[in-house]
C-alpha positions as CSV (number, residue, x, y, z in Angstrom):
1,X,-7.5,18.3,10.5
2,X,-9.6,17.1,7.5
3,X,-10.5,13.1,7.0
4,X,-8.8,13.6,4.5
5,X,-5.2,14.4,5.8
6,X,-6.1,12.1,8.5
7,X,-6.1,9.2,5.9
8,X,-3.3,10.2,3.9
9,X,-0.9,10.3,7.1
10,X,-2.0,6.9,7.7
11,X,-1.3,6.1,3.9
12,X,2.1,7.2,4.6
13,X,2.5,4.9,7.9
14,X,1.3,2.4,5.9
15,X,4.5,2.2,4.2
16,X,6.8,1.4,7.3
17,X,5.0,-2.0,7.7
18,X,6.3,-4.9,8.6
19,X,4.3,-8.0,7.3
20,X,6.4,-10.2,6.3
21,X,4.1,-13.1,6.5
22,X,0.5,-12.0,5.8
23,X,1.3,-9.3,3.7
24,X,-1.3,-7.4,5.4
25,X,0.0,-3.8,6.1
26,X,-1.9,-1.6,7.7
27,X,-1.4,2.3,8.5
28,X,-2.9,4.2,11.7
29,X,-3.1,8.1,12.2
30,X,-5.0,8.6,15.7
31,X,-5.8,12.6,16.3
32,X,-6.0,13.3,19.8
33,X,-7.9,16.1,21.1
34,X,-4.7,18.1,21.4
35,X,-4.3,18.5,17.6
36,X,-1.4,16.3,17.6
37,X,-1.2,12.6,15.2
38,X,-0.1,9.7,16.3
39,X,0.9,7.2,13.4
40,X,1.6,3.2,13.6
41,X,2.1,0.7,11.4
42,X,1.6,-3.5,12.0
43,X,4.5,-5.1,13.1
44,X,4.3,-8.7,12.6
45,X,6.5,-11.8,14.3
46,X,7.1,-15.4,13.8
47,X,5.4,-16.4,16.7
48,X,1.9,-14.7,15.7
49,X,0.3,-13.6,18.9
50,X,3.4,-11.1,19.3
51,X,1.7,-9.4,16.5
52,X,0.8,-5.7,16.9
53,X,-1.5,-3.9,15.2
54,X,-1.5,-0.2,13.5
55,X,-4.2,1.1,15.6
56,X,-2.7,-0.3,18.7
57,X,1.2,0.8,17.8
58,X,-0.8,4.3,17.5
59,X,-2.5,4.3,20.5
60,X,0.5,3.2,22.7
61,X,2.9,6.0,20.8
62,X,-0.3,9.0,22.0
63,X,-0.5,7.1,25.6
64,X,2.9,7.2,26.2
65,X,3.5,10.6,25.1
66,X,1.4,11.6,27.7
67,X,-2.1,11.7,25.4
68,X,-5.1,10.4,26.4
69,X,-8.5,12.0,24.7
70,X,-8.8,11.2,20.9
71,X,-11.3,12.1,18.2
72,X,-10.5,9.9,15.0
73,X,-8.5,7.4,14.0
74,X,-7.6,6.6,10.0
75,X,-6.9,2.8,8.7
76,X,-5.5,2.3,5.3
77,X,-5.4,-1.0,4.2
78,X,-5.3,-2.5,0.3
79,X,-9.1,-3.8,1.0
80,X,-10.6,-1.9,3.7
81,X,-10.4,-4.0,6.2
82,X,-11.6,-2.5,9.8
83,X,-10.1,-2.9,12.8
84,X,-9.7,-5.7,14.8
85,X,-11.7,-6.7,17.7
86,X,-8.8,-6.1,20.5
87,X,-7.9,-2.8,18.8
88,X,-11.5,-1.7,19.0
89,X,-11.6,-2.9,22.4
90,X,-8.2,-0.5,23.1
91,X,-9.6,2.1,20.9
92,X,-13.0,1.8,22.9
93,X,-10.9,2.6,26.2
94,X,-10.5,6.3,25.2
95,X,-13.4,7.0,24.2
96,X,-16.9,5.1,21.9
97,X,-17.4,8.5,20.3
98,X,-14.0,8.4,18.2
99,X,-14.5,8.1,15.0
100,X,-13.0,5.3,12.5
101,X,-12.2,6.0,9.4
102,X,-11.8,3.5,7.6
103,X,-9.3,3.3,3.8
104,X,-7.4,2.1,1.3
105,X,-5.0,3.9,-1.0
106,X,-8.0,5.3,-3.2
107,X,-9.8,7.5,-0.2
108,X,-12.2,6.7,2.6
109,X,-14.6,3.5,2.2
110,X,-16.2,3.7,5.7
111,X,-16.6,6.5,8.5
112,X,-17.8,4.8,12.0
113,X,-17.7,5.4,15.7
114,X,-15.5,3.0,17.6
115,X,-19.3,2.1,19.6
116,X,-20.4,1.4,16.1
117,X,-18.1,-1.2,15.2
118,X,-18.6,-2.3,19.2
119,X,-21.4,-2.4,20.3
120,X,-22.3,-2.9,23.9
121,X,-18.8,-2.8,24.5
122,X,-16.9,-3.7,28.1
123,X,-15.1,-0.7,29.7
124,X,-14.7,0.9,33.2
125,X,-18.6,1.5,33.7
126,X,-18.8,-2.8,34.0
127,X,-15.7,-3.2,36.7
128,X,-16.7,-3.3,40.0
């Protein structure tokens, strides 16, 4: 699958948002190593930490579908805004070589690894 197809799947996500109270939406498309796409979307609440994120709606739709080795992940936002820091630090649980691409409606603005956007990140290798 091209960047390309990867970001406009996420385009499309984008469009089942719910932000009702930032305005923010965001789109996901995760590509797991199978081939298949996982898409999200933000799904805001009232009460603000209940919150969840694109990337994270994505990576819990792959996960519990029975996915667990990705290779990229799209973003679309209006301003290209990257990903949080706890989705990085989900997205950094499958793997620091996926890459992040990173969109608005116009095409790609950014293409990064997830170790990129964290480095020295916390994972498995630092438990006990």
């Amino acid at each position: 699958m091209t960047n390309q197809e990867l970001i406009a799947l996420a385009l499309k996500a984008r469009a089942h948002a719910y932000a009702p109270y930032s305005r923010y939406a965001v789109g996901a498309a995760l590509l797991g190593k199978s081939g298949k796409v996982y898409t999200g979307c933000n799904v805001e609440n009232a009460a603000y930490s209940l919150t969840i994120c694109a990337e994270r709606t994505a990576v819990s739709k792959a996960v519990s579908e029975g996915e667990r080795e990705f290779e990229a992940i799209a973003v679309v936002t209006a301003n290209g805004g990257t990903p949080c820091g706890p989705c990085r630090q989900v997205l950094a649980e499958f793997g620091p070589d996926i890459r992040v691409l990173v969109a608005t409606p116009e095409g790609l603005v950014s293409m990064k690894t997830v170790s990129e956007l964290l480095p020295d990140l916390f994972g498995a290798q630092d438990l006990p």
